[in-house]
LUMRO-479079 format. One record per residue (C-alpha): residue number from 1; residue in three letters; z negated, y negated, x. Coordinates in nm, 2 decimals. Each point is the difference from the previous one (the first is absolute). Example, Ala and Ser with C-alpha at 12.3 -4.5 7.8 and 13.67 -1.06 7.14 Angstrom:
BEGIN
+-----+---------+--------+--------+--------+
| num | residuo |      Z |      Y |      X |
+-----+---------+--------+--------+--------+
|   1 |     ala |  -0.78 |   0.45 |   1.23 |
|   2 |     ser |   0.07 |  -0.34 |   0.14 |
+-----+---------+--------+--------+--------+
***
This chain:
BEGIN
+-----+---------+--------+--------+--------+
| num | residuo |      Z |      Y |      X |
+-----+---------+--------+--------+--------+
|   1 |     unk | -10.06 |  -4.43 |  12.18 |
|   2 |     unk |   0.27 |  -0.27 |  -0.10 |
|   3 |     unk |   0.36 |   0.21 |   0.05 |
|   4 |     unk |   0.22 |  -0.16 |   0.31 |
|   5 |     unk |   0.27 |  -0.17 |  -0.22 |
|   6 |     unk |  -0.31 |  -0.16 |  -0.22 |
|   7 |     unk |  -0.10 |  -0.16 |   0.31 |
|   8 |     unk |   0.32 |  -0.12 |   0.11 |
|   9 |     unk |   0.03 |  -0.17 |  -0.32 |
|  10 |     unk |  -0.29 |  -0.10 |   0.04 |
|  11 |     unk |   0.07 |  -0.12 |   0.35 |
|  12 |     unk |   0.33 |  -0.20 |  -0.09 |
|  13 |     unk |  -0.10 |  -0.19 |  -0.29 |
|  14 |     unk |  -0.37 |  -0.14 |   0.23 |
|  15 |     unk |   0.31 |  -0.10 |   0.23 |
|  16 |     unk |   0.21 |  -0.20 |  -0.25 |
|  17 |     unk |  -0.34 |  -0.15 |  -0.19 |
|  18 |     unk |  -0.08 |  -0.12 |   0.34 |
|  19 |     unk |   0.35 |  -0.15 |   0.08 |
|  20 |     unk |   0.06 |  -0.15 |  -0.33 |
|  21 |     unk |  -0.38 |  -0.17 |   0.06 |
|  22 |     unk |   0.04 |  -0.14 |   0.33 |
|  23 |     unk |   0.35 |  -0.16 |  -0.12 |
|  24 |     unk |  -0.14 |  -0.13 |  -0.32 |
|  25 |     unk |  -0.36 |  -0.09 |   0.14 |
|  26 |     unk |   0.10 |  -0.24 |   0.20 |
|  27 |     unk |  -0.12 |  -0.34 |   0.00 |
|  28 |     unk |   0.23 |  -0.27 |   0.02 |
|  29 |     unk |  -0.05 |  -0.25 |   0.25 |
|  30 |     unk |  -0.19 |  -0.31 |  -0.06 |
|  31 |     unk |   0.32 |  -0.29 |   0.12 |
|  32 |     unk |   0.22 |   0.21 |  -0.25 |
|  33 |     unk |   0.02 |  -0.28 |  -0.31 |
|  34 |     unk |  -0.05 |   0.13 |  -0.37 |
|  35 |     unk |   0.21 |  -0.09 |  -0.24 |
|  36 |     unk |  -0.15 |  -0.27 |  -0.27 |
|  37 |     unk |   0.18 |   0.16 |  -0.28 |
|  38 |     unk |   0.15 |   0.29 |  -0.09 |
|  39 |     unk |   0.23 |  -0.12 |  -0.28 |
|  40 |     unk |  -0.23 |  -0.24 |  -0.20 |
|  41 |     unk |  -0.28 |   0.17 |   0.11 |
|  42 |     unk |  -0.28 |  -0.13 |   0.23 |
|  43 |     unk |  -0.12 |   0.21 |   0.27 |
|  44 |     unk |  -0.28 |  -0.07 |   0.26 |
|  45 |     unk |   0.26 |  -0.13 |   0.21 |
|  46 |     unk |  -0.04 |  -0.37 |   0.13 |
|  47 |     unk |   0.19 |  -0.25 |   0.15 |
|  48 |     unk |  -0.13 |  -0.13 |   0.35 |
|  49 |     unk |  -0.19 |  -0.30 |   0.05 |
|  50 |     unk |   0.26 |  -0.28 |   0.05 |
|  51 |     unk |   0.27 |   0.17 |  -0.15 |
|  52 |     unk |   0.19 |  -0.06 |  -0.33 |
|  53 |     unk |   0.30 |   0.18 |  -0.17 |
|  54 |     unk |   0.21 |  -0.20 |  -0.26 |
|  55 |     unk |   0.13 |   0.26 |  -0.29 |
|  56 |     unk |   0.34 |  -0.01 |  -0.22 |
|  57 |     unk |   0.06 |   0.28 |  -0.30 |
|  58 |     unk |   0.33 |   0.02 |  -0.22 |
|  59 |     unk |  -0.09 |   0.15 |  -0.33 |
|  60 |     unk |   0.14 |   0.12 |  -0.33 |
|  61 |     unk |  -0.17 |  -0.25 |  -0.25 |
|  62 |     unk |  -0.24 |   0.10 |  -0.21 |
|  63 |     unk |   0.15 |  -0.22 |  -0.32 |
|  64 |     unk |   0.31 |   0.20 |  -0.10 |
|  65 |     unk |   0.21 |  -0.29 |  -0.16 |
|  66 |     unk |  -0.02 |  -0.17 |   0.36 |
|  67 |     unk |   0.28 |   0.09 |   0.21 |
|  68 |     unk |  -0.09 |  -0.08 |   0.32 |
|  69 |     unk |  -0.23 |   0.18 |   0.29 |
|  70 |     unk |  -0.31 |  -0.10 |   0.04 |
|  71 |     unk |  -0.14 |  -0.18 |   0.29 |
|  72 |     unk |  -0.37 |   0.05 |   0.20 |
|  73 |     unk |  -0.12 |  -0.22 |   0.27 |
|  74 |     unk |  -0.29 |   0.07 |   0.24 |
|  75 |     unk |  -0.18 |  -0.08 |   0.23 |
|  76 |     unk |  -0.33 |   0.14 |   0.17 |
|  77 |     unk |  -0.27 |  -0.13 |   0.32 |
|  78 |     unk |  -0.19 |   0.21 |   0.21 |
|  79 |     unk |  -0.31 |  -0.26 |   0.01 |
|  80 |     unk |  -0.19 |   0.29 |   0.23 |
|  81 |     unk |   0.07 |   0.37 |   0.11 |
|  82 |     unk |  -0.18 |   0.06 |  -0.32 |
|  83 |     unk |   0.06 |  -0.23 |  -0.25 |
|  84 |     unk |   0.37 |  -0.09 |  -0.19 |
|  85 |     unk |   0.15 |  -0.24 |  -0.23 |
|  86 |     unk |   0.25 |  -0.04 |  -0.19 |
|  87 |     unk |   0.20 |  -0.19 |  -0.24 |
|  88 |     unk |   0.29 |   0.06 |  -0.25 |
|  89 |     unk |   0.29 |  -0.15 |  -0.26 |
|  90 |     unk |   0.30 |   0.14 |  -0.15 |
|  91 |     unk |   0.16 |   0.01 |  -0.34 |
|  92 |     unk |   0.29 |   0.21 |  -0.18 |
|  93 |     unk |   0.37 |  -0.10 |  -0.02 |
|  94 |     unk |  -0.05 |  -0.22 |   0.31 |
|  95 |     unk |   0.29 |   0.20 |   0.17 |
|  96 |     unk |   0.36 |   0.00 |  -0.18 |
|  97 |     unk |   0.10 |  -0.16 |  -0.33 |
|  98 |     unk |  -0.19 |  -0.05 |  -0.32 |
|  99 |     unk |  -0.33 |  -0.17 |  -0.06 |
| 100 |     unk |  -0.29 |   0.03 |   0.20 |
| 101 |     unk |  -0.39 |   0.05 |  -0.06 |
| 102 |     unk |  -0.19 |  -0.06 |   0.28 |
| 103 |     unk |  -0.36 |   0.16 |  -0.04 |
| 104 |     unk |  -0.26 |  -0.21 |  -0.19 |
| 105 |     unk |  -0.22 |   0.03 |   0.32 |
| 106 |     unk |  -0.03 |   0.04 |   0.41 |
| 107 |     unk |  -0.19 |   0.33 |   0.10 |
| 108 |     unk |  -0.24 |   0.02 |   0.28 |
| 109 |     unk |  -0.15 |   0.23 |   0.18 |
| 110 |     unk |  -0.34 |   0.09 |   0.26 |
| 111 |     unk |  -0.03 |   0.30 |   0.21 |
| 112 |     unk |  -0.30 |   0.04 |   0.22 |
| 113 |     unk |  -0.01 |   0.35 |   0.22 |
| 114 |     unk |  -0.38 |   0.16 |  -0.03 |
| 115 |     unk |   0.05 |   0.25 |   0.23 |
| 116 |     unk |   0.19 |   0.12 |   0.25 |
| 117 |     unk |   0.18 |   0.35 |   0.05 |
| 118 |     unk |  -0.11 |   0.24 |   0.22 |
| 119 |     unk |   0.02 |   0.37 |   0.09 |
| 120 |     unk |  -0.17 |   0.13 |  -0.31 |
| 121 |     unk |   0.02 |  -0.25 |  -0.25 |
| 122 |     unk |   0.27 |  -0.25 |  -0.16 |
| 123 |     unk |   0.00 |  -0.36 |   0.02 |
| 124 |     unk |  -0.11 |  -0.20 |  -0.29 |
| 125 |     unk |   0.13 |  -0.34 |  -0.14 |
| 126 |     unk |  -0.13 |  -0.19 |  -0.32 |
| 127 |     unk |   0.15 |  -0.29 |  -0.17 |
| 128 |     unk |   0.19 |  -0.19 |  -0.29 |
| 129 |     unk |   0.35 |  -0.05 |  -0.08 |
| 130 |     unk |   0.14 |  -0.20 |  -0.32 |
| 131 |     unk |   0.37 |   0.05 |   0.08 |
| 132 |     unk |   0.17 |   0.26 |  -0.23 |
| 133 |     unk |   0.36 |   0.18 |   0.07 |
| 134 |     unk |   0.29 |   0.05 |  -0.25 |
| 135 |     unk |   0.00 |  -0.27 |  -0.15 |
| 136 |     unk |  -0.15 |  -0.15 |  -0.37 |
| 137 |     unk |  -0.01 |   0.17 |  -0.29 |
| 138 |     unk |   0.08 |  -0.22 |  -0.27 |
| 139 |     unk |  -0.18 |   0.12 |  -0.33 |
| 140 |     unk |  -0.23 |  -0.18 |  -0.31 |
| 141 |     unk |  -0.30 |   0.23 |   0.11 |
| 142 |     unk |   0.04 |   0.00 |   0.41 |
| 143 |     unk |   0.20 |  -0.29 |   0.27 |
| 144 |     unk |  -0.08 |   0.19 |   0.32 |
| 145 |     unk |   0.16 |   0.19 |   0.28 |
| 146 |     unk |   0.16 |   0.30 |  -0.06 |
| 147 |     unk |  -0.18 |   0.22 |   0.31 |
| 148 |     unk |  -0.33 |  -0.21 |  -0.03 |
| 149 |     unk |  -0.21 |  -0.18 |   0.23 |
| 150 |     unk |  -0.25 |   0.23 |   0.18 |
| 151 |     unk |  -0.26 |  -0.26 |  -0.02 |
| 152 |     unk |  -0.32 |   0.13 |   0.20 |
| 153 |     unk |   0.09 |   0.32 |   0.21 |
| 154 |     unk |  -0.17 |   0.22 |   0.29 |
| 155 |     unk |   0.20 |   0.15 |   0.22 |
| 156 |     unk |   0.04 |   0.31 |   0.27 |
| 157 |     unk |   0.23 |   0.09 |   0.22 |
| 158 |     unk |   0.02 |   0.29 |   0.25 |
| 159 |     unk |   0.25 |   0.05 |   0.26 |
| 160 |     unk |   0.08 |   0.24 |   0.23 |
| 161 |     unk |   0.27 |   0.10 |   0.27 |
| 162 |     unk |   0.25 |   0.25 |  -0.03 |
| 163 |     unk |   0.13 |   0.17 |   0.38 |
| 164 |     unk |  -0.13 |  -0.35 |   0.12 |
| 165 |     unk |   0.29 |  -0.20 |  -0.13 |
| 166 |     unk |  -0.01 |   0.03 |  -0.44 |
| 167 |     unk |  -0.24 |  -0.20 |  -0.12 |
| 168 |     unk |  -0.10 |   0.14 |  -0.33 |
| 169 |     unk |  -0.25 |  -0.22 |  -0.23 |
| 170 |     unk |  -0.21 |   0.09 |  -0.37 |
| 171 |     unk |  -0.12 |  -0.27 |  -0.16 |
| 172 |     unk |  -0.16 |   0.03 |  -0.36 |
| 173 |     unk |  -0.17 |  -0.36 |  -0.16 |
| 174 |     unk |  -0.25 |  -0.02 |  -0.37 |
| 175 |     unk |   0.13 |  -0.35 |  -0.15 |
| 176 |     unk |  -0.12 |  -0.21 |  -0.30 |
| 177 |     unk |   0.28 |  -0.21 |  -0.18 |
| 178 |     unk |  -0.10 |  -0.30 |  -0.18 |
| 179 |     unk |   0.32 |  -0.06 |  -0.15 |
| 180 |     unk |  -0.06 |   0.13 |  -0.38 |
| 181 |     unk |  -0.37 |   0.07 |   0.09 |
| 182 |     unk |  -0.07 |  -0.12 |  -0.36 |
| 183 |     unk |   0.15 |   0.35 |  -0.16 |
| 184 |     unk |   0.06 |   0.21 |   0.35 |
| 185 |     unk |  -0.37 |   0.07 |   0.19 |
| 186 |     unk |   0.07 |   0.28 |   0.17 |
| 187 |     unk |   0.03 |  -0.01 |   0.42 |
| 188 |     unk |   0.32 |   0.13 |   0.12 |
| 189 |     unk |   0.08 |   0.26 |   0.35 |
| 190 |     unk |   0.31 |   0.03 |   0.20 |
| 191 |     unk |   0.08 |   0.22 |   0.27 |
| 192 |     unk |   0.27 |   0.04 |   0.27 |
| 193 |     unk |   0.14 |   0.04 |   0.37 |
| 194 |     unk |   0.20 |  -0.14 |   0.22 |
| 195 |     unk |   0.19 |   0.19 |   0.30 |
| 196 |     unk |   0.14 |  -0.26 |   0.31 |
| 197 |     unk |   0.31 |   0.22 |   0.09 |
| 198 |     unk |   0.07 |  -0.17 |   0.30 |
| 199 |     unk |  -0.08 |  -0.38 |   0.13 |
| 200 |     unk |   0.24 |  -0.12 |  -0.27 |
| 201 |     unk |  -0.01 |   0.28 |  -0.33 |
| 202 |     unk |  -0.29 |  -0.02 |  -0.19 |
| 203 |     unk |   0.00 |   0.20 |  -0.34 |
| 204 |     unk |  -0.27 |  -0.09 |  -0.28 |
| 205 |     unk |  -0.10 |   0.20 |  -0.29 |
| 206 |     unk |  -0.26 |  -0.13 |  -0.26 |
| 207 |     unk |  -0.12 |   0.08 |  -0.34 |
| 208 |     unk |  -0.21 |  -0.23 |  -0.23 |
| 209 |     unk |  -0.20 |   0.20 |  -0.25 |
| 210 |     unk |   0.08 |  -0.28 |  -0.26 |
| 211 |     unk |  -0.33 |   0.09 |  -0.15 |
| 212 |     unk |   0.01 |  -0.38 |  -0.09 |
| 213 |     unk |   0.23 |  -0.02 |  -0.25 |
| 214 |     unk |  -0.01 |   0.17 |  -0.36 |
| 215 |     unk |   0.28 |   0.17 |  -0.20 |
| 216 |     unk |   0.16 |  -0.23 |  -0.24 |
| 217 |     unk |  -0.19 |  -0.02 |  -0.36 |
| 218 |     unk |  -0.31 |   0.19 |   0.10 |
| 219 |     unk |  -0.28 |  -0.01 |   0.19 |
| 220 |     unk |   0.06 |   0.23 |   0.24 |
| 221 |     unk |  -0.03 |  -0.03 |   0.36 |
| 222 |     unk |   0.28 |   0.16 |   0.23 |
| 223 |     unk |   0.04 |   0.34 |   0.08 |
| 224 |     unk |  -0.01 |  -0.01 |   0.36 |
| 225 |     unk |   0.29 |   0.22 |   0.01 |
| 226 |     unk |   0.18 |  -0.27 |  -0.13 |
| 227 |     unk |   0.01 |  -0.24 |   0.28 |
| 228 |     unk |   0.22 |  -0.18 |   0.20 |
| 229 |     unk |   0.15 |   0.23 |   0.31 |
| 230 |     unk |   0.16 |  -0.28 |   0.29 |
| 231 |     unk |   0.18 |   0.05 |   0.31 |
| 232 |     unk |   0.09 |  -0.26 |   0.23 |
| 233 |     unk |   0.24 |   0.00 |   0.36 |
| 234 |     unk |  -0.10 |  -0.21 |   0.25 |
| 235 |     unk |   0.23 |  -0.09 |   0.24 |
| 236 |     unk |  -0.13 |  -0.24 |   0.31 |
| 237 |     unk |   0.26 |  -0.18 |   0.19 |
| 238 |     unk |  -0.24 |  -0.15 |   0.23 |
| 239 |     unk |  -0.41 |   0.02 |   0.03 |
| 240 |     unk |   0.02 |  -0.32 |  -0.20 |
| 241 |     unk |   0.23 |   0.03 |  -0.32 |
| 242 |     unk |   0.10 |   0.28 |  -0.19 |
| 243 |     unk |   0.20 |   0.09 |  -0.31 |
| 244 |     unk |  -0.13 |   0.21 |  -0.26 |
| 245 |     unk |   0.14 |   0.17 |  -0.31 |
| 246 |     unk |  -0.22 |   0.16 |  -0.30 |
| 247 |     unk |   0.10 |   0.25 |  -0.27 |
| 248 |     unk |  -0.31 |  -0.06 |  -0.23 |
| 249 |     unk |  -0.13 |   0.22 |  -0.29 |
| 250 |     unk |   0.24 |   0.22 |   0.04 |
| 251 |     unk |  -0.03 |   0.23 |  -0.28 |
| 252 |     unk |  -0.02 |  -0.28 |  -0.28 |
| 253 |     unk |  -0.34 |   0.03 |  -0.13 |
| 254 |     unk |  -0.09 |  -0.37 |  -0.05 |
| 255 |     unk |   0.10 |  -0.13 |  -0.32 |
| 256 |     unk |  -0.02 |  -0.30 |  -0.17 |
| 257 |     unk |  -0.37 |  -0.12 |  -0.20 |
| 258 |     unk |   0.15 |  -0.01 |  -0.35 |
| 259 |     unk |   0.25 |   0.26 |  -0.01 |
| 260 |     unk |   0.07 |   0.40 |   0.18 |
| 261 |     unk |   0.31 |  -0.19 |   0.14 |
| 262 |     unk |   0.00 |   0.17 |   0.34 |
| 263 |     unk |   0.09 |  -0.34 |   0.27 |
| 264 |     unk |   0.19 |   0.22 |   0.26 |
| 265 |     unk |  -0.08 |   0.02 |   0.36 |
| 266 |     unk |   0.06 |  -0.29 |   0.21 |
| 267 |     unk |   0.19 |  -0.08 |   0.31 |
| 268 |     unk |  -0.16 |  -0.26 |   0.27 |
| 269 |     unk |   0.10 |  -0.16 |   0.35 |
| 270 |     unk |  -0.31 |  -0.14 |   0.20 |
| 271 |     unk |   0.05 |  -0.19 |   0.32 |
| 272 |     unk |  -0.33 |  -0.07 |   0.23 |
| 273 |     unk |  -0.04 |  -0.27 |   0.28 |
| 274 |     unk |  -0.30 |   0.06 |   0.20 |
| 275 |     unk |  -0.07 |  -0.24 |   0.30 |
| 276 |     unk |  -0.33 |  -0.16 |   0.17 |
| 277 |     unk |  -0.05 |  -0.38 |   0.00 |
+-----+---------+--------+--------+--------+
***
């Protein structure tokens, strides 16, 4: 015989296990739009057939004798409801005074989403993407970006509803670099969420395993622990631009190839034009 205050405890946390399911259960609804990226992140998230958004990011540059920011430009094509394009160019110092270095090559990017999301199971995207974030890192033994190019990825993304109105999305992605593949062979994970506030607040949170890199002078991989925590505020003036700001690796674990010199956490301003021809 189960005592009477057993039962009510029982009884009252069946209640809130069954509240906190049917909130967080949810499924979001099909004409709600995933984001594409978390921070520098894909996600299973598309752009519509017909559509294209045309990207800007400020950035700290990744050569410390340059003064100046550093400049990104973007752009990417919804060929189908399925498959995306892109294309990219930017170099360091291109804002302010000083020299400038713009990077030694355009990056590119595919997207094509396998699957789509429904009640039970996430959506999936695969792809390739050549553009790295950061900036270059100038050194004898490695010239690429700083936060490297995720080269081929899959993707999945999961959203849900929160009291009808929050949209609340997980997204996790495996990804194969093939900058430094000669010494680095190693497939790299990220994780992360993103929560829409409100029709214009959208909060990001993403971390990259960095289990592509190795600690300076050995031949270590990573630890994951040691990878790069972002957060990005999204802030949508209208369905078709927004502004974005990033706080990225926030507790100052990437470090430069040659040396334990820590790089510092970066500041960045993203601004997004998406339109339909």
């Amino acid at each position: 015989m189960i005592p009477p205050h057993t039962r009510l405890l029982i009884y009252r946390i069946s209640c809130s296990a069954v509240c906190i399911a049917a909130l967080l259960a949810y499924p979001s609804a099909e004409t709600l739009l995933q984001p594409r990226r978390l921070i520098d992140s894909h996600t299973a998230g598309v752009l519509p057939k017909a559509h294209f958004d045309f990207e800007t990011r400020i950035y700290s540059s990744g050569d410390s004798t340059i003064q100046g920011a550093g400049l990104y430009l973007g752009i990417s094509v919804g060929i189908t409801d399925r498959l995306n394009i892109g294309l990219g160019y930017g170099g360091d110092g291109l804002v302010g005074r000083g020299k400038a270095k713009p990077n030694p090559y355009p990056g590119a990017h595919i997207k094509y989403r396998l699957f789509e999301e429904n009640y039970l199971f996430p959506a999936l995207a695969i792809g390739y993407d050549h553009q790295g974030y950061g900036g270059i890192e100038y050194e004898d033994n490695y010239k690429g970006y700083i936060y490297k190019s995720q080269g081929f990825f899959a993707a999945l993304s999961k959203n849900y509803l929160l009291f009808s109105k929050i949209q609340l999305g997980f997204h996790g992605a495996i990804n194969y670099s093939l900058e430094e593949v000669s010494t680095v062979k190693w497939p790299n994970g990220y994780i992360g969420m993103d929560l829409g506030v409100n029709e214009e607040l959208y909060l990001a949170v993403e971390y990259d395993l960095a289990l592509q890199y190795k600690d300076p002078g050995t031949d270590k991989y990573y630890n994951p622990l040691n990878g790069y925590f972002n957060v990005g505020l999204r802030w949508a003036f209208s369905p078709s631009f927004y502004l974005e700001f990033d706080a990225k690796d926030i507790f100052q674990k990437k470090v430069e190839n040659t040396s334990d010199r820590k790089i510092g956490w970066s500041r960045e301003l993203k601004l997004v034009y998406v339109t339909q021809f």
